[in-house]
VEXVEX-130772 format. One record per residue: x, y, z of N, C-alpha, C in turn. Coordinates in steps of 0.001 Angstrom, whole numbers, plus 500000, padded with zeros to 6 digits. Each point is the difference from the previous one (the first is absolute). Layout:
N
<<X Y Z> <X Y Z> <X Y Z>>
...
end
This chain:
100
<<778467 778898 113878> <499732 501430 499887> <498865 500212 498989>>
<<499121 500789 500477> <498312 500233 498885> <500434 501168 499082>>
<<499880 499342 499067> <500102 500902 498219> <499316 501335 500372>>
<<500979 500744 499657> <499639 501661 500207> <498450 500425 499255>>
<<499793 498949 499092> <499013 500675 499238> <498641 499319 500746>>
<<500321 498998 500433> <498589 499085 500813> <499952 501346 500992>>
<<501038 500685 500618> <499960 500718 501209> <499739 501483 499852>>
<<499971 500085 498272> <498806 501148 499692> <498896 500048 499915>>
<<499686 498607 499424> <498941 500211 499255> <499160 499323 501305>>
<<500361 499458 501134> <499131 499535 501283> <499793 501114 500896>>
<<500532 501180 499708> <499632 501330 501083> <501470 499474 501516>>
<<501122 499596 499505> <500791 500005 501119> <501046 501217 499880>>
<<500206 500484 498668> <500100 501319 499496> <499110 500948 499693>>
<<499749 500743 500839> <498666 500865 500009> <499458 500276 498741>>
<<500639 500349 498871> <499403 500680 499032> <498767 499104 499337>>
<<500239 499083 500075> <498942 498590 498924> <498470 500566 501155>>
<<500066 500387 501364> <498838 500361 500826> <498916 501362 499496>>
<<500926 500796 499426> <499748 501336 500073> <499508 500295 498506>>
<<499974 498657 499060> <498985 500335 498704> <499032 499281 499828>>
<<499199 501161 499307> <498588 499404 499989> <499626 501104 498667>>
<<499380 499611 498681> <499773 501350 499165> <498524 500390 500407>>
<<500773 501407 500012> <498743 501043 500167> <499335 500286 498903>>
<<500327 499220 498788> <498622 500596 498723> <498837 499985 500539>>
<<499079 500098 499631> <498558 500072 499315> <499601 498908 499841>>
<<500706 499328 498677> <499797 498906 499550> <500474 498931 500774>>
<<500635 499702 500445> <500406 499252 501545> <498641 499979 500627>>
<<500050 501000 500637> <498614 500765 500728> <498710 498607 499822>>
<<500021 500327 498820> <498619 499454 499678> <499971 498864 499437>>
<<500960 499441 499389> <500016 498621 500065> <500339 499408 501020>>
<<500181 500244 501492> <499834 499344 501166> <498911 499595 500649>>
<<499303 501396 499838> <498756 500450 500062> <498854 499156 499542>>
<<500073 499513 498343> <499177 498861 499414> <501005 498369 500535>>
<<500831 499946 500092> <500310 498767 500563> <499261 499894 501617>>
<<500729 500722 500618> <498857 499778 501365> <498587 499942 500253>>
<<499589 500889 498775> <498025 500049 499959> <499607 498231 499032>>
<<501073 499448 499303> <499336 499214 499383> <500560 499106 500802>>
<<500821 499566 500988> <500175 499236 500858> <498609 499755 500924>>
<<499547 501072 500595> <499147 500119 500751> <498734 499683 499731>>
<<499464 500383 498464> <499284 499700 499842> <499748 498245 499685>>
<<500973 499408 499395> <500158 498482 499582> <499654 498883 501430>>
<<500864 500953 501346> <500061 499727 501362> <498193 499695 500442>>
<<499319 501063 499815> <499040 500364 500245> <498827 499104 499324>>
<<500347 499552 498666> <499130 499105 499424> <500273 498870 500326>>
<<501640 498985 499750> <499823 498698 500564> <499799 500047 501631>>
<<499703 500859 500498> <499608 499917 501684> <498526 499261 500249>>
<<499409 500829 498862> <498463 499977 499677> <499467 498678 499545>>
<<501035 499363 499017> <499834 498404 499171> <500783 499244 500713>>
<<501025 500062 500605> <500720 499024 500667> <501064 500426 500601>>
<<500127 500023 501244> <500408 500533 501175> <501682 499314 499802>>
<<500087 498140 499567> <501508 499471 499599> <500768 500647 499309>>
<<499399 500946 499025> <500370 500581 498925> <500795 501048 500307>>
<<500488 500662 501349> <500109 501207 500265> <501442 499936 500566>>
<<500242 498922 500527> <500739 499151 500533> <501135 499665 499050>>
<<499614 499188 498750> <500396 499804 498825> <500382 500656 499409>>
<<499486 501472 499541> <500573 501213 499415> <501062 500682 500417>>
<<499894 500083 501685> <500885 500615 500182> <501318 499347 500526>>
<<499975 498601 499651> <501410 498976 500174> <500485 500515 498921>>
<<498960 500109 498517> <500800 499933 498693> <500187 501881 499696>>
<<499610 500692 500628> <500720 500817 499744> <501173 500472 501247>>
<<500230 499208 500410> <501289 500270 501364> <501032 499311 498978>>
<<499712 498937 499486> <501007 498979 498954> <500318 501189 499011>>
<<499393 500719 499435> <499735 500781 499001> <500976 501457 500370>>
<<500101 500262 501384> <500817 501171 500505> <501181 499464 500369>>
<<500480 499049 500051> <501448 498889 500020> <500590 500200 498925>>
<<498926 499533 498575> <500526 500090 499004> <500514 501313 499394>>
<<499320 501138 500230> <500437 500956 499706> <500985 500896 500703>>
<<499898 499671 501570> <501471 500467 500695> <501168 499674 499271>>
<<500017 498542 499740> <501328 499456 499486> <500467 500762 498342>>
<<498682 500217 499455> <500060 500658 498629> <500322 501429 500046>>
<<499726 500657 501008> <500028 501099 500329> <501777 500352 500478>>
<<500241 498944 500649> <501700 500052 500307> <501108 499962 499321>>
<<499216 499212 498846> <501181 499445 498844> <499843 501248 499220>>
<<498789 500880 500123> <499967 500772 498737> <501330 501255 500427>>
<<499648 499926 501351> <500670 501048 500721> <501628 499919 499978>>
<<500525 498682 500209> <501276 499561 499884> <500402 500042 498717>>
<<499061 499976 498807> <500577 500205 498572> <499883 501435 499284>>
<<498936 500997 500816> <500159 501132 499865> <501509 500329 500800>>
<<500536 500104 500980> <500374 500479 500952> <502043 499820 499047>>
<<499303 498193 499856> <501325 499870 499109> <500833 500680 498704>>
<<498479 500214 499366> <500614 501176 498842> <499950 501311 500410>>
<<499539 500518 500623> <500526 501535 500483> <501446 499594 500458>>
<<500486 499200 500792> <501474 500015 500474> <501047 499380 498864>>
<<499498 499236 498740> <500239 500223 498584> <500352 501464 499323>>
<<499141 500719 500059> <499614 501273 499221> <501281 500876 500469>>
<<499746 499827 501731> <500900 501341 500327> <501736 499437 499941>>
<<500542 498691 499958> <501216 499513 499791> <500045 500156 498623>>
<<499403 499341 498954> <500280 500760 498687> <500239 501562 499637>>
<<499461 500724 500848> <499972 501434 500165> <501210 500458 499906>>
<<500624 499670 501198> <501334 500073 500571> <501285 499711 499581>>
<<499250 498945 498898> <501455 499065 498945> <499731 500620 499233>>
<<499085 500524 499447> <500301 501122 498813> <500699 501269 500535>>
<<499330 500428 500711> <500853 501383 500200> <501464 499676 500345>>
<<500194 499629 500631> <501266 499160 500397> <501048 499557 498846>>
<<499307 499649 499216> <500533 499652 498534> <500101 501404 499292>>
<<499361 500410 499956> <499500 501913 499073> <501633 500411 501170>>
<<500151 499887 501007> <501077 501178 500951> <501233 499013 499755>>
<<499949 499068 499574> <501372 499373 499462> <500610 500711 498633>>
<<498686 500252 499389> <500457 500401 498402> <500618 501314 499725>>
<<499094 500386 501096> <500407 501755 499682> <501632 500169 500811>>
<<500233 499086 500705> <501710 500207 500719> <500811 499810 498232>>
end
């Protein structure tokens, strides 16, 4: 059976599909990552055509690495919110014992 959280954070539970931040700043640091991709693309094309090839193996390696980083961050966020709100609950829970 696949870990509920692999099955969020892979889009088999819709919600992990449906974010994306809408800042600004998002915005535009995509914005300079894709223009300086392109441009780097554009120069080793010009000096050496192997090179293009090469770059973009090591940054496919490079989007592996960060899926997986990206999952764990998600599974250890995900873990302390479901921390937060059970402590929640044992307190109050505890607070409605006292007052009987």
């Amino acid at each position: 059976m696949e870990n509920i959280f692999s099955a969020l954070f892979f889009g088999k539970i819709i919600p992990h599909e449906q974010f994306v931040p809408k800042t600004e700043e998002y915005q535009e640091a995509c914005k300079r990552y894709i223009h300086a991709c392109t441009e780097l693309e554009k120069e080793m094309k010009e000096k050496a055509l192997s090179l293009v090839s090469q770059f973009k193996e090591i940054e496919n390696k490079y989007m592996e690495v960060s899926r997986l980083e990206q999952a764990a961050a998600f599974e250890l966020g995900f873990r302390l919110g479901v921390r937060l709100v059970a402590e929640s609950y044992s307190k109050d829970t505890k607070r409605n014992e006292e007052k009987r």
